[in-house]
C-alpha positions in Angstrom: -4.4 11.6 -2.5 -7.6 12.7 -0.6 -8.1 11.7 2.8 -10.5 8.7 2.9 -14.0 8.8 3.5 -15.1 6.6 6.4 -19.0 5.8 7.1 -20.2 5.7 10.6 -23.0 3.2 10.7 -25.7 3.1 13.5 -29.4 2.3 14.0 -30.8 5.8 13.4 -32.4 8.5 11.5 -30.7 11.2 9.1 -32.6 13.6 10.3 -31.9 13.1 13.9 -29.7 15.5 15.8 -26.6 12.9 16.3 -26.8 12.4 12.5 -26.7 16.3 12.0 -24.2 16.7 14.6 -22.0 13.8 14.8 -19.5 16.0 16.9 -21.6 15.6 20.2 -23.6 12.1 19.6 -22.9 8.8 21.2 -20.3 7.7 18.8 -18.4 11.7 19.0 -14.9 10.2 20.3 -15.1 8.0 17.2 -15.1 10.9 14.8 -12.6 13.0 16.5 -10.0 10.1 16.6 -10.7 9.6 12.9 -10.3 13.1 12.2 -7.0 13.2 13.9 -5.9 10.5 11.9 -6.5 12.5 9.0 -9.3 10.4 7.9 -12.6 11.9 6.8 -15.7 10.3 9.2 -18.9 11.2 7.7 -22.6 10.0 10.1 -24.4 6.5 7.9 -27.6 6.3 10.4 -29.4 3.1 9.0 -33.4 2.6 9.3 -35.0 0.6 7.1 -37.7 3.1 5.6 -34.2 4.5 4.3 -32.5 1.3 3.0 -31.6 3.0 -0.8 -30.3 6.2 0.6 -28.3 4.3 2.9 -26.9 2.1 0.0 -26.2 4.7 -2.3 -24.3 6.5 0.8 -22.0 3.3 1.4 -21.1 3.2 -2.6 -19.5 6.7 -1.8 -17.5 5.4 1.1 -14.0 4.0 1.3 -14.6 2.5 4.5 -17.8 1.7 7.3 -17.2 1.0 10.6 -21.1 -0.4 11.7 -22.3 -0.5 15.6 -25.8 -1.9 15.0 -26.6 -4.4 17.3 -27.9 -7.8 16.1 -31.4 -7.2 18.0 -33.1 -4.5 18.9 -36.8 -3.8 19.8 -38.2 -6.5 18.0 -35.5 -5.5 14.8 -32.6 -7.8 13.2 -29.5 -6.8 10.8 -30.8 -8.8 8.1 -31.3 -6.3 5.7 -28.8 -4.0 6.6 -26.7 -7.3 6.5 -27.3 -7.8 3.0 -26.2 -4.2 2.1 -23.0 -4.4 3.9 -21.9 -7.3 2.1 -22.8 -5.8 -1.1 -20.7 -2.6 -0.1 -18.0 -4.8 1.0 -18.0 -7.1 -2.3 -17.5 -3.1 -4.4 -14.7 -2.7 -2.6 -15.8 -0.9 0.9 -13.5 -2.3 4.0 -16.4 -3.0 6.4 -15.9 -3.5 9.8 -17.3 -6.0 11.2 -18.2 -7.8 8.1 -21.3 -9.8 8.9 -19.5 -13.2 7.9 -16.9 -12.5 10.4 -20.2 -11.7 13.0 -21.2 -15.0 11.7 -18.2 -16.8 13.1 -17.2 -15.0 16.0 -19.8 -12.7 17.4 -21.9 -15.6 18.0 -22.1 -17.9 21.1 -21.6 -20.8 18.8 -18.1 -19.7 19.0 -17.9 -20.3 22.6 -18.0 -23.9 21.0 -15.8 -23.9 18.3 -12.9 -22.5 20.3 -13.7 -24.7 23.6 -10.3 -26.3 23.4 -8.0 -23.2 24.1 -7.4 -21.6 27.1 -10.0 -19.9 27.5 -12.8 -22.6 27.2 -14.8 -24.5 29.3 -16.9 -28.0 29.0 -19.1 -26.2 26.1 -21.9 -27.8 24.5 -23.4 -27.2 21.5 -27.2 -28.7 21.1 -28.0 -28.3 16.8 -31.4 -30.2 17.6 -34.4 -30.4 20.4 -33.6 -34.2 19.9 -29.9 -33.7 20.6 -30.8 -30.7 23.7 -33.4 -33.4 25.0 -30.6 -36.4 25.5 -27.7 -34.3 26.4 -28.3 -31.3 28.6 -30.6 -33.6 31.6 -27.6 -35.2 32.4 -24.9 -32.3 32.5 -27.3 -30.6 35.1 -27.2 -33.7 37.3 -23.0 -32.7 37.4 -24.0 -28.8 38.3 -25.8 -25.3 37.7 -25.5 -24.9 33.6 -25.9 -21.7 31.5 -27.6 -22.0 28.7 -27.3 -19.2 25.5 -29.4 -18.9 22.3 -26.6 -18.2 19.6 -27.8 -14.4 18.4 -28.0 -11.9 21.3 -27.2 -9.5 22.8 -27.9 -7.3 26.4 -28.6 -10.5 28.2 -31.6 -11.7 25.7 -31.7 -15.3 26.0 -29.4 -16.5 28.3 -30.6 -18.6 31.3 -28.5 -20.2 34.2 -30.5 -23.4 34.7 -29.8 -25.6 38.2 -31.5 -29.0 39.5 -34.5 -28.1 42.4 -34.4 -32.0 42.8 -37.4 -34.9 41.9 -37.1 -33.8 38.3 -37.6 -29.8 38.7 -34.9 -27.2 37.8 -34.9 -23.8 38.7 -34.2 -21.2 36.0 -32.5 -17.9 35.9 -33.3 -15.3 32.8 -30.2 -13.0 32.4 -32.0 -10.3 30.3 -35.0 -7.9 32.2 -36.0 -8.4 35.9 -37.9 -11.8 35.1 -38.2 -14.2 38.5 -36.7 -17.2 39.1 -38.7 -19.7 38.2 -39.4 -23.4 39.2 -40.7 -26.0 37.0 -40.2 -29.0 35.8 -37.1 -30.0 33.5 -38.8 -31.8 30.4 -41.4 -28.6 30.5 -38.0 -26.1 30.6 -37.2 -28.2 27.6 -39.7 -28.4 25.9 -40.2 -24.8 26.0 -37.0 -24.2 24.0 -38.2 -26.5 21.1 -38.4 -23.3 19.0 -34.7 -21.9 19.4 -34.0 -24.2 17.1 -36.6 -23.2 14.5 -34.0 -20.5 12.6 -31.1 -23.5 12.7 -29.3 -21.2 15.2 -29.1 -23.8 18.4 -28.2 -23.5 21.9 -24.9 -23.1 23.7 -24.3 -24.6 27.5 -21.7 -24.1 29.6 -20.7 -24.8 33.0 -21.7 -21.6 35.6 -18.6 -20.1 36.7 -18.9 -20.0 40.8 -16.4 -16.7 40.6 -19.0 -14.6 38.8 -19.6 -12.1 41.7 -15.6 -11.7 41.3 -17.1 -9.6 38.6 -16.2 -9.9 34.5 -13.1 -8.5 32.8 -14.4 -7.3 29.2 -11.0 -6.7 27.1 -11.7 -4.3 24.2 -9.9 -5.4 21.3 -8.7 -3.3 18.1 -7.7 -6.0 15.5 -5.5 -8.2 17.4 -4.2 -5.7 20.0 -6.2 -5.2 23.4 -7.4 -1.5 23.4 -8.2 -1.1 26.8 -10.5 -3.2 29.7 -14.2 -2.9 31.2 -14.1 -4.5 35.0 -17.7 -5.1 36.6 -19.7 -7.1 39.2 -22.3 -8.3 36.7 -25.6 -9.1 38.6 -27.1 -11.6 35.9 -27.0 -14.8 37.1 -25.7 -13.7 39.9 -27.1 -14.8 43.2 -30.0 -12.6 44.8 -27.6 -12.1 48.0 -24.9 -11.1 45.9 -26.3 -7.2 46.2 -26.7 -4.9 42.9 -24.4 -4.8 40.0 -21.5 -2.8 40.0 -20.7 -0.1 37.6 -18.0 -1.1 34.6 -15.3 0.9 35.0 -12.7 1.2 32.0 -9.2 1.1 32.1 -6.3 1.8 29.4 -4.8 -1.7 27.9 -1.5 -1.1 30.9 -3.9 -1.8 33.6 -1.2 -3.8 35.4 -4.2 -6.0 37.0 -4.6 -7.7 33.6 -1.6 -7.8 31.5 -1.0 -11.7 32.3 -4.6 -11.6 30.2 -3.7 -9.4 27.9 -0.7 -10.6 26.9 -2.3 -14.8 26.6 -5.0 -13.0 24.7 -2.4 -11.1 22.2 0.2 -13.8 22.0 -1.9 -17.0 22.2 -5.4 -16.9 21.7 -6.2 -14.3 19.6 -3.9 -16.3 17.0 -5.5 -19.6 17.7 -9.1 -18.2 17.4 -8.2 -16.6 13.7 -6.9 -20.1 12.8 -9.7 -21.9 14.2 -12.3 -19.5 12.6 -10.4 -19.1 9.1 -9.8 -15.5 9.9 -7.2 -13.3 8.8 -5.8 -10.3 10.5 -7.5 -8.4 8.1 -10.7 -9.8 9.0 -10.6 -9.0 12.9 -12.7 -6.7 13.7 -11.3 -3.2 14.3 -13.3 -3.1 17.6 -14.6 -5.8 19.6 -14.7 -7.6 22.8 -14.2 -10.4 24.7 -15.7 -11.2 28.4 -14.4 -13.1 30.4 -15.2 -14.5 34.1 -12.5 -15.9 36.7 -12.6 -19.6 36.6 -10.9 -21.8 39.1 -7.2 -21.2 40.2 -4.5 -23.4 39.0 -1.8 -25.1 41.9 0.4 -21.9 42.2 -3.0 -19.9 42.7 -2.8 -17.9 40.2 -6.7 -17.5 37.9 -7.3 -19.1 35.1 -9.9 -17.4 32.9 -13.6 -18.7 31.1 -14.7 -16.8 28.0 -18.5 -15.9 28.3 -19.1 -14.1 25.2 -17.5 -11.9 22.3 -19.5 -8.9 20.7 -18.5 -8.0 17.4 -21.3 -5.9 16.1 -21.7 -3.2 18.4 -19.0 -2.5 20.9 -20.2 0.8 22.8 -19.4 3.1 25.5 -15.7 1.9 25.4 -12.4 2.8 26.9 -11.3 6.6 26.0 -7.6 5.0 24.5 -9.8 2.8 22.4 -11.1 5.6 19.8 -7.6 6.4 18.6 -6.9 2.4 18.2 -9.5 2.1 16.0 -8.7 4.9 14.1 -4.4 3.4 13.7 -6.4 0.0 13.2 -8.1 1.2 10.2 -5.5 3.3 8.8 -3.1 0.2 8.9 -5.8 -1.7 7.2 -6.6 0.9 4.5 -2.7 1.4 3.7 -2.7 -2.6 2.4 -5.9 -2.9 0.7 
Protein backbone atom coordinates (compact mmCIF):
# COMPACT_ATOMS: atom_id res chain seq x y z
CA UNK A 1 0.00 0.00 0.00
CA UNK A 2 1.42 3.43 -1.00
CA UNK A 3 2.38 5.77 1.54
CA UNK A 4 -0.48 8.37 1.98
CA UNK A 5 -0.64 11.63 0.52
CA UNK A 6 -1.07 14.38 3.07
CA UNK A 7 -1.97 18.13 1.92
CA UNK A 8 -0.34 20.94 3.69
CA UNK A 9 -2.80 23.82 3.56
CA UNK A 10 -1.85 27.51 4.11
CA UNK A 11 -2.84 31.03 3.01
CA UNK A 12 -0.49 31.33 -0.02
CA UNK A 13 0.52 31.16 -3.54
CA UNK A 14 1.76 28.12 -5.68
CA UNK A 15 4.16 29.86 -7.15
CA UNK A 16 5.77 31.25 -4.11
CA UNK A 17 9.08 29.94 -2.94
CA UNK A 18 7.63 28.08 0.40
CA UNK A 19 5.22 26.37 -2.03
CA UNK A 20 8.23 25.36 -4.35
CA UNK A 21 10.27 24.47 -1.49
CA UNK A 22 8.35 23.25 1.34
CA UNK A 23 11.67 21.86 2.88
CA UNK A 24 12.79 25.40 4.18
CA UNK A 25 9.28 27.38 4.59
CA UNK A 26 7.44 28.14 7.80
CA UNK A 27 5.62 24.93 8.10
CA UNK A 28 9.35 22.74 7.11
CA UNK A 29 9.38 20.74 10.57
CA UNK A 30 5.84 19.69 9.53
CA UNK A 31 7.03 17.94 6.41
CA UNK A 32 10.01 16.36 7.72
CA UNK A 33 8.07 14.77 10.66
CA UNK A 34 5.53 13.54 8.14
CA UNK A 35 8.19 12.16 6.00
CA UNK A 36 9.70 10.29 8.84
CA UNK A 37 6.57 8.77 9.47
CA UNK A 38 6.52 7.42 6.16
CA UNK A 39 3.79 9.64 5.01
CA UNK A 40 3.98 11.54 1.86
CA UNK A 41 3.38 15.69 2.68
CA UNK A 42 2.91 17.45 -0.48
CA UNK A 43 2.55 22.04 -0.17
CA UNK A 44 -1.73 22.96 -0.72
CA UNK A 45 -1.11 26.99 -0.59
CA UNK A 46 -4.83 28.37 -0.79
CA UNK A 47 -5.65 31.91 -2.47
CA UNK A 48 -8.70 32.48 -3.68
CA UNK A 49 -7.91 33.55 -7.38
CA UNK A 50 -6.86 29.65 -7.23
CA UNK A 51 -10.00 28.12 -5.49
CA UNK A 52 -10.44 25.15 -8.46
CA UNK A 53 -6.85 24.22 -8.58
CA UNK A 54 -6.84 24.01 -4.97
CA UNK A 55 -10.06 21.79 -5.02
CA UNK A 56 -8.98 19.53 -7.53
CA UNK A 57 -5.54 19.19 -5.47
CA UNK A 58 -7.55 18.19 -2.15
CA UNK A 59 -9.56 15.38 -4.34
CA UNK A 60 -6.04 13.87 -4.79
CA UNK A 61 -5.22 13.84 -1.18
CA UNK A 62 -5.75 11.27 1.48
CA UNK A 63 -5.46 13.68 4.19
CA UNK A 64 -5.12 17.94 4.85
CA UNK A 65 -3.86 19.29 7.68
CA UNK A 66 -5.00 23.33 7.21
CA UNK A 67 -3.27 26.41 9.18
CA UNK A 68 -5.19 29.30 7.69
CA UNK A 69 -6.23 31.53 10.13
CA UNK A 70 -9.93 32.61 10.48
CA UNK A 71 -8.91 36.37 9.62
CA UNK A 72 -6.42 37.83 7.87
CA UNK A 73 -5.95 41.24 6.19
CA UNK A 74 -9.39 42.00 5.70
CA UNK A 75 -9.84 37.94 4.40
CA UNK A 76 -12.12 35.03 6.10
CA UNK A 77 -12.09 31.09 5.55
CA UNK A 78 -15.41 31.10 4.10
CA UNK A 79 -14.69 29.85 0.89
CA UNK A 80 -11.85 27.83 1.60
CA UNK A 81 -14.41 26.57 4.36
CA UNK A 82 -16.74 25.35 1.93
CA UNK A 83 -14.01 23.33 0.08
CA UNK A 84 -12.71 21.62 3.05
CA UNK A 85 -15.95 20.31 3.89
CA UNK A 86 -16.54 19.07 0.51
CA UNK A 87 -13.07 17.29 0.57
CA UNK A 88 -13.89 15.94 3.90
CA UNK A 89 -17.49 14.74 2.88
CA UNK A 90 -15.29 12.52 -0.41
CA UNK A 91 -13.55 11.05 2.07
CA UNK A 92 -10.29 13.44 2.90
CA UNK A 93 -9.46 13.36 6.92
CA UNK A 94 -9.24 17.12 7.38
CA UNK A 95 -7.80 18.57 10.18
CA UNK A 96 -9.32 20.88 11.73
CA UNK A 97 -12.58 20.33 10.15
CA UNK A 98 -14.40 23.72 10.11
CA UNK A 99 -17.41 22.29 12.13
CA UNK A 100 -15.13 21.25 14.86
CA UNK A 101 -13.58 25.25 14.50
CA UNK A 102 -17.14 25.96 14.82
CA UNK A 103 -17.44 24.48 18.26
CA UNK A 104 -14.31 24.77 19.77
CA UNK A 105 -11.99 27.30 18.16
CA UNK A 106 -14.46 29.88 18.94
CA UNK A 107 -14.72 32.10 22.16
CA UNK A 108 -18.30 30.99 22.44
CA UNK A 109 -16.70 27.92 23.81
CA UNK A 110 -15.25 29.70 26.63
CA UNK A 111 -19.16 29.60 27.44
CA UNK A 112 -20.28 26.38 26.67
CA UNK A 113 -17.58 24.72 28.81
CA UNK A 114 -17.74 27.43 31.76
CA UNK A 115 -18.73 24.80 34.27
CA UNK A 116 -15.36 22.70 34.36
CA UNK A 117 -12.37 23.47 35.77
CA UNK A 118 -11.14 25.57 33.79
CA UNK A 119 -13.95 28.20 33.65
CA UNK A 120 -14.72 31.25 34.92
CA UNK A 121 -18.13 33.56 35.50
CA UNK A 122 -18.48 33.52 31.45
CA UNK A 123 -21.08 35.38 29.76
CA UNK A 124 -22.48 35.00 26.69
CA UNK A 125 -24.51 38.17 25.15
CA UNK A 126 -26.58 36.59 21.63
CA UNK A 127 -28.30 40.16 21.47
CA UNK A 128 -27.44 44.17 21.89
CA UNK A 129 -30.72 43.93 23.99
CA UNK A 130 -29.35 41.07 26.15
CA UNK A 131 -25.36 42.92 26.10
CA UNK A 132 -27.33 46.27 27.09
CA UNK A 133 -29.15 44.67 30.43
CA UNK A 134 -26.47 42.35 31.41
CA UNK A 135 -22.85 43.44 31.08
CA UNK A 136 -23.52 47.36 33.08
CA UNK A 137 -24.01 45.47 36.03
CA UNK A 138 -21.14 42.82 35.94
CA UNK A 139 -18.64 45.81 35.59
CA UNK A 140 -20.05 47.45 38.70
CA UNK A 141 -18.51 43.79 40.43
CA UNK A 142 -14.96 44.34 38.46
CA UNK A 143 -12.63 44.98 35.30
CA UNK A 144 -14.45 42.56 32.43
CA UNK A 145 -12.93 41.29 29.12
CA UNK A 146 -15.01 41.26 26.58
CA UNK A 147 -14.31 38.89 23.13
CA UNK A 148 -16.06 38.97 19.70
CA UNK A 149 -16.47 35.12 18.97
CA UNK A 150 -14.13 34.89 15.57
CA UNK A 151 -10.50 36.07 16.04
CA UNK A 152 -7.61 35.76 16.16
CA UNK A 153 -3.93 37.81 17.16
CA UNK A 154 -5.78 39.92 19.70
CA UNK A 155 -8.54 41.31 17.05
CA UNK A 156 -11.46 42.15 19.10
CA UNK A 157 -10.84 41.64 22.43
CA UNK A 158 -11.21 44.56 24.90
CA UNK A 159 -10.65 44.62 28.83
CA UNK A 160 -13.37 47.08 29.88
CA UNK A 161 -13.25 48.69 33.74
CA UNK A 162 -15.68 51.34 35.45
CA UNK A 163 -13.82 55.21 35.35
CA UNK A 164 -16.87 56.04 37.79
CA UNK A 165 -20.16 58.53 37.16
CA UNK A 166 -21.16 56.24 34.35
CA UNK A 167 -17.69 56.16 32.21
CA UNK A 168 -15.62 53.02 31.63
CA UNK A 169 -12.21 52.89 30.45
CA UNK A 170 -11.41 50.43 27.58
CA UNK A 171 -8.41 48.45 26.68
CA UNK A 172 -8.06 47.07 22.83
CA UNK A 173 -5.91 43.85 23.00
CA UNK A 174 -5.00 43.76 19.20
CA UNK A 175 -2.49 46.86 17.61
CA UNK A 176 -1.10 49.71 19.92
CA UNK A 177 -4.70 51.50 20.09
CA UNK A 178 -4.86 53.87 23.51
CA UNK A 179 -6.90 53.48 26.26
CA UNK A 180 -9.65 55.16 25.96
CA UNK A 181 -12.36 56.83 28.25
CA UNK A 182 -15.93 57.26 27.46
CA UNK A 183 -19.02 56.77 28.44
CA UNK A 184 -20.50 53.16 29.03
CA UNK A 185 -23.97 53.28 27.03
CA UNK A 186 -21.59 54.99 24.06
CA UNK A 187 -18.94 51.72 24.61
CA UNK A 188 -22.22 49.88 24.11
CA UNK A 189 -23.68 51.10 21.74
CA UNK A 190 -20.70 50.96 19.68
CA UNK A 191 -20.75 47.19 19.68
CA UNK A 192 -24.38 47.06 18.26
CA UNK A 193 -22.91 45.62 15.13
CA UNK A 194 -20.94 42.44 16.59
CA UNK A 195 -23.92 41.03 16.57
CA UNK A 196 -24.93 41.79 12.96
CA UNK A 197 -23.27 38.18 11.65
CA UNK A 198 -25.23 36.29 14.76
CA UNK A 199 -21.72 35.61 16.23
CA UNK A 200 -22.22 37.55 19.82
CA UNK A 201 -19.86 38.54 22.50
CA UNK A 202 -18.12 36.65 25.25
CA UNK A 203 -17.29 38.31 28.86
CA UNK A 204 -15.35 37.18 31.30
CA UNK A 205 -13.94 38.24 34.57
CA UNK A 206 -10.01 39.79 34.03
CA UNK A 207 -7.68 37.59 35.63
CA UNK A 208 -5.54 39.90 38.18
CA UNK A 209 -2.47 37.14 37.61
CA UNK A 210 -2.13 38.01 33.96
CA UNK A 211 1.42 39.55 34.25
CA UNK A 212 2.14 35.93 35.86
CA UNK A 213 2.30 35.39 32.16
CA UNK A 214 0.03 32.61 30.05
CA UNK A 215 0.71 28.90 29.84
CA UNK A 216 -0.46 27.92 26.03
CA UNK A 217 -0.46 23.89 26.08
CA UNK A 218 -0.16 22.56 22.54
CA UNK A 219 -2.31 19.74 22.02
CA UNK A 220 -2.06 16.72 19.49
CA UNK A 221 -5.56 15.01 19.71
CA UNK A 222 -6.03 14.54 23.16
CA UNK A 223 -2.41 14.40 24.34
CA UNK A 224 -0.42 17.71 25.29
CA UNK A 225 2.42 18.05 22.76
CA UNK A 226 4.42 20.44 24.43
CA UNK A 227 3.89 24.21 26.30
CA UNK A 228 4.37 28.07 25.19
CA UNK A 229 5.10 30.21 28.60
CA UNK A 230 4.85 34.13 28.15
CA UNK A 231 4.26 37.47 29.87
CA UNK A 232 1.51 38.63 27.47
CA UNK A 233 1.40 42.47 27.46
CA UNK A 234 -2.33 42.80 26.20
CA UNK A 235 -4.41 43.91 28.77
CA UNK A 236 -1.76 43.98 30.70
CA UNK A 237 -1.15 47.05 32.76
CA UNK A 238 1.04 50.05 31.23
CA UNK A 239 3.56 49.53 34.32
CA UNK A 240 3.65 46.02 33.77
CA UNK A 241 6.86 46.63 31.25
CA UNK A 242 6.93 44.89 27.60
CA UNK A 243 5.87 41.44 26.73
CA UNK A 244 7.99 38.65 27.22
CA UNK A 245 9.11 36.32 24.64
CA UNK A 246 7.05 32.63 24.52
CA UNK A 247 9.41 30.23 25.18
CA UNK A 248 8.48 26.44 24.36
CA UNK A 249 8.94 23.55 26.26
CA UNK A 250 8.54 19.68 25.55
CA UNK A 251 5.04 18.21 27.17
CA UNK A 252 7.69 16.87 30.63
CA UNK A 253 8.12 20.44 31.63
CA UNK A 254 7.85 19.45 35.27
CA UNK A 255 6.41 23.14 35.95
CA UNK A 256 3.16 22.08 34.30
CA UNK A 257 2.39 18.47 34.48
CA UNK A 258 -0.36 19.01 37.40
CA UNK A 259 -1.94 20.95 34.10
CA UNK A 260 -1.14 18.70 31.84
CA UNK A 261 -2.25 15.82 33.43
CA UNK A 262 -6.15 17.66 34.52
CA UNK A 263 -6.10 18.76 30.92
CA UNK A 264 -5.46 14.87 29.61
CA UNK A 265 -7.42 13.11 32.18
CA UNK A 266 -10.30 15.53 32.93
CA UNK A 267 -10.99 18.19 30.70
CA UNK A 268 -10.08 17.26 27.55
CA UNK A 269 -12.76 14.40 28.11
CA UNK A 270 -15.38 16.65 29.48
CA UNK A 271 -14.95 19.29 26.68
CA UNK A 272 -15.46 16.33 23.77
CA UNK A 273 -18.66 15.36 25.65
CA UNK A 274 -19.79 18.73 26.06
CA UNK A 275 -19.02 19.73 22.41
CA UNK A 276 -20.31 16.23 20.81
CA UNK A 277 -16.83 15.54 19.76
CA UNK A 278 -15.15 12.38 19.23
CA UNK A 279 -11.47 11.60 19.54
CA UNK A 280 -11.50 11.41 16.02
CA UNK A 281 -12.67 14.90 15.73
CA UNK A 282 -9.91 16.61 17.99
CA UNK A 283 -7.84 18.45 16.16
CA UNK A 284 -4.42 16.96 15.46
CA UNK A 285 -2.93 20.29 16.64
CA UNK A 286 -4.29 22.93 18.72
CA UNK A 287 -4.11 24.92 21.73
CA UNK A 288 -5.41 25.97 24.75
CA UNK A 289 -4.28 29.32 26.85
CA UNK A 290 -4.54 29.56 29.91
CA UNK A 291 -3.96 32.37 32.71
CA UNK A 292 -3.29 31.67 36.58
CA UNK A 293 -6.40 32.41 38.41
CA UNK A 294 -6.66 32.62 42.14
CA UNK A 295 -4.97 29.97 44.51
CA UNK A 296 -7.06 27.45 46.21
CA UNK A 297 -6.52 26.96 50.49
CA UNK A 298 -3.41 24.72 50.16
CA UNK A 299 -1.95 27.50 47.74
CA UNK A 300 -1.64 25.63 45.07
CA UNK A 301 -3.07 27.72 41.32
CA UNK A 302 -6.00 27.04 39.90
CA UNK A 303 -6.14 27.80 36.16
CA UNK A 304 -8.79 30.24 33.75
CA UNK A 305 -9.02 29.25 30.08
CA UNK A 306 -8.68 32.41 27.88
CA UNK A 307 -8.88 31.04 24.46
CA UNK A 308 -8.39 27.79 22.18
CA UNK A 309 -7.09 28.14 18.53
CA UNK A 310 -7.89 25.43 16.35
CA UNK A 311 -7.25 26.76 12.86
CA UNK A 312 -3.83 27.74 12.81
CA UNK A 313 -1.53 26.74 15.56
CA UNK A 314 2.01 28.09 14.49
CA UNK A 315 5.52 28.37 15.49
CA UNK A 316 5.04 25.48 17.90
CA UNK A 317 7.07 23.30 20.20
CA UNK A 318 9.94 21.31 18.24
CA UNK A 319 8.39 17.67 19.99
CA UNK A 320 5.12 18.79 18.52
CA UNK A 321 5.86 18.11 14.60
CA UNK A 322 6.40 14.39 15.30
CA UNK A 323 2.97 14.30 17.48
CA UNK A 324 1.12 15.44 14.78
CA UNK A 325 2.62 13.27 12.42
CA UNK A 326 1.85 9.72 15.18
CA UNK A 327 -1.64 11.68 15.65
CA UNK A 328 -2.50 11.37 12.06
CA UNK A 329 -1.07 8.07 11.38
CA UNK A 330 -3.16 6.71 14.30
CA UNK A 331 -6.14 8.44 12.74
CA UNK A 332 -5.52 7.29 9.21
CA UNK A 333 -4.93 3.44 10.43
CA UNK A 334 -8.93 3.53 11.64
CA UNK A 335 -10.58 5.39 8.99
Amino acid sequence: MSAARVAIVWRGDADAPDALQPETGRLKAIFAALERAGLRPQPAPYDERHADAFTQRLREADAALVWVNPLDKGRNRKALDAILREAASAGVYVSAHPDVIAKMGVKAVLHRTRMLGWGSDTRYYETPAAFAAEFPSLLAEGPRVLKLNRGNGGIGVWKVESAGEGMVRVQEAGGEAAIRVLRLDEFVAQHRDDFAAGEGLVDQPYQPRLTDGMIRCYVSGECVAGFGHQMVRALAPPEAGPAGRRLYSGPGDARFQVLRATLEREWIPQMADLLALSRDDLPVMWDADFLLGPKNAAGHDSYVLCEINASSVFPIPEEAPDAIAATLLDRLART
